[in-house]
C-alpha positions as CSV (number, residue, x, y, z in Angstrom):
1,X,89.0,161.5,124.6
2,X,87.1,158.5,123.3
3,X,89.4,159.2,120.3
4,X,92.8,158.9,122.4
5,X,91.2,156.1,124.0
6,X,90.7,153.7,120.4
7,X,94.1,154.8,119.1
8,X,95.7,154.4,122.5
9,X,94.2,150.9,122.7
10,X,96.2,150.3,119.2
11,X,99.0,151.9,119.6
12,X,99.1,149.5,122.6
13,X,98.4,146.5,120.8
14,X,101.3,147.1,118.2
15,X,103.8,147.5,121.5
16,X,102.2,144.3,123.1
17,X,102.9,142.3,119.7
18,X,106.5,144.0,119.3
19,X,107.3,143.0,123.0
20,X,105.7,139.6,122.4
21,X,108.2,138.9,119.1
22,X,111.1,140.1,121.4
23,X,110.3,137.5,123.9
24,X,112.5,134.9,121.9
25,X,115.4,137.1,123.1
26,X,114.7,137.0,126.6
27,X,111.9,139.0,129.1
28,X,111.0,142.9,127.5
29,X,113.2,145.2,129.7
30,X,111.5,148.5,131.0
31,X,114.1,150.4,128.7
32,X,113.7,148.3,125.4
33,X,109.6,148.9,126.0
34,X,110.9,152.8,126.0
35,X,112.9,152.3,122.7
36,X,110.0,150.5,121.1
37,X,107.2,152.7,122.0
38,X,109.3,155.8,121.3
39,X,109.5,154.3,117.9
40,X,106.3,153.4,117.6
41,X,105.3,156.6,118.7
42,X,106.8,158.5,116.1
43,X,106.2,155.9,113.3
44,X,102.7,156.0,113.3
45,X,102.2,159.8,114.3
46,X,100.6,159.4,117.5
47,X,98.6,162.0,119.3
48,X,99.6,163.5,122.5
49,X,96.0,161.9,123.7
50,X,96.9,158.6,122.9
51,X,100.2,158.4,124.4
52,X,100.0,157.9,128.2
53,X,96.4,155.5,127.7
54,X,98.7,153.5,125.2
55,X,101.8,153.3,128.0
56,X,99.2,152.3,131.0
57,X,98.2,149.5,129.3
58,X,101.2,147.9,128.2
59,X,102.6,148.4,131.5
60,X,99.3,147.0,132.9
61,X,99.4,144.3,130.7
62,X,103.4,143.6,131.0
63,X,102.9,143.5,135.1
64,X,100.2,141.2,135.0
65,X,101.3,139.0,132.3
66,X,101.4,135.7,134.1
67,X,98.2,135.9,135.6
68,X,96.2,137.1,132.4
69,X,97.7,134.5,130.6
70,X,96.7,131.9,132.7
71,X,92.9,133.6,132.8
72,X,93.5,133.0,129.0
73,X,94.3,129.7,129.1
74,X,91.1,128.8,131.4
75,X,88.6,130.6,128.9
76,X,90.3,129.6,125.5
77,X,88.6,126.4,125.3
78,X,91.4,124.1,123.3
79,X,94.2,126.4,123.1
80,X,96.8,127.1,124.7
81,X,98.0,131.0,124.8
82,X,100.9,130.6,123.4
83,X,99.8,128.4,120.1
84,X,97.6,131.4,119.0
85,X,98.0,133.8,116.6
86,X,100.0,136.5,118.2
87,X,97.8,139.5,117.3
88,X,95.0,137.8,119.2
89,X,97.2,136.5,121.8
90,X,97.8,140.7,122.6
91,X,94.3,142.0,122.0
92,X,93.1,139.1,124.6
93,X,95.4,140.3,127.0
94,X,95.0,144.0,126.4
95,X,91.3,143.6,126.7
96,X,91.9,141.2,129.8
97,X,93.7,143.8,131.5
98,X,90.9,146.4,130.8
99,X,88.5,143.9,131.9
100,X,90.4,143.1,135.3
101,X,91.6,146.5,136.3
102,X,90.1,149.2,135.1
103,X,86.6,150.6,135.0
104,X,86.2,150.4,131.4
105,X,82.4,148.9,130.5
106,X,82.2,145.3,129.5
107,X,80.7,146.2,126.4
108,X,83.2,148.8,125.5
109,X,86.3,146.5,126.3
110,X,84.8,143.6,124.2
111,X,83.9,145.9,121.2
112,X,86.9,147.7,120.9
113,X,89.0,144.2,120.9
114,X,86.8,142.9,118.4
115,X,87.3,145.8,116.0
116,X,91.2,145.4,116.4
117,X,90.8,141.7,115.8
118,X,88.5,143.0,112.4
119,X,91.3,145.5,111.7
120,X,94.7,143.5,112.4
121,X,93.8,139.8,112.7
122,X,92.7,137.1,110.4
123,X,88.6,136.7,109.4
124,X,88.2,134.5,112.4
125,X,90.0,136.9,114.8
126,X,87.0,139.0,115.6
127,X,84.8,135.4,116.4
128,X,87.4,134.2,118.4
129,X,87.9,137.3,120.8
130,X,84.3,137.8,121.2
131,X,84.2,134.8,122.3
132,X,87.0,134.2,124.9
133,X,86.2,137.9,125.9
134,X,82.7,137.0,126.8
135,X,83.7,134.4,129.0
136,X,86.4,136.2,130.9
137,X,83.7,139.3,131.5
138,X,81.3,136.9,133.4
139,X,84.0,135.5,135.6
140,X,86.2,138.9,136.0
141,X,83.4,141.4,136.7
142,X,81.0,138.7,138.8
143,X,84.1,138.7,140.9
C-alpha cells in the first residue's frame, strides 16, 4: 500500500495545483474537482490503490483550506502563501493536512513532500518545504 500511498500523495498534488490555477475563476466546485480528478485519473494511468488516498486528501485539503493556509502563513517566515510558487504552495498544504489530521508519521509526511518538491518544484523547492514543514510538525503534533 506504501505504493498507492506515494502515487496517491501525487496524484493529489497535481489536483491541488489544477484546483489552485482554477481559483482565478472563482472557488473549485465539488463537481469541477470530479471533472478534474476524473481526468487526471485517466491521464496519468492511475492505480485503483491510489485513487481514494489521492481523493481524501484533496478533499482534506479543500475543507481545511483557510486554516492551513493561515498555519502556512505563520511558519513561512517572509512569505506570504499566496506569493509562492504554486507547486510548493500545494505540497505545503498537502503535507499540512497529513500533518494535522491524519496519523501519518512526521518523518514520513516531511519526506514524501520533500521528494515531490525534488520531483515537481524548482532546486530550492525541496529546502524550502523541509523547512516550513519542520516547523509546522513541532507546533501541530506538540498540540
Amino acid at each position: 500500500m506504501a505504493g498507492g500511498r506515494h502515487r496517491g500523495r501525487e496524484v493529489a498534488l497535481q489536483m491541488l495545483y489544477a484546483i489552485d490555477l482554477a481559483a482565478d475563476e472563482g472557488p473549485a466546485s465539488g463537481e469541477m474537482r470530479d471533472r478534474v480528478f476524473d481526468r487526471v485519473v485517466d491521464h496519468f494511468s492511475v492505480p485503483t490503490s491510489a485513487i481514494a488516498f489521492a481523493r481524501a486528501l484533496v478533499e482534506g485539503v479543500v475543507d481545511r483550506l483557510r486554516e492551513i493556509d493561515e498555519i502556512l502563513g505563520i511558519h513561512a517566515r517572509n512569505w506570504r502563501v499566496s506569493r509562492m510558487a504554486a507547486v510548493d504552495r500545494n505540497i505545503l498544504r498537502l503535507a499540512v493536512h497529513e500533518l494535522r489530521d491524519t496519523d501519518t508519521p512526521i518523518a514520513v509526511v516531511i519526506d514524501e513532500a520533500v521528494d515531490l518538491a525534488r520531483r515537481f518544484g524548482s532546486d530550492q523547492s525541496p529546502a524550502f518545504v523541509n523547512g516550513v514543514l519542520d516547523a509546522v510538525a513541532r507546533e501541530v503534533r506538540a498540540a
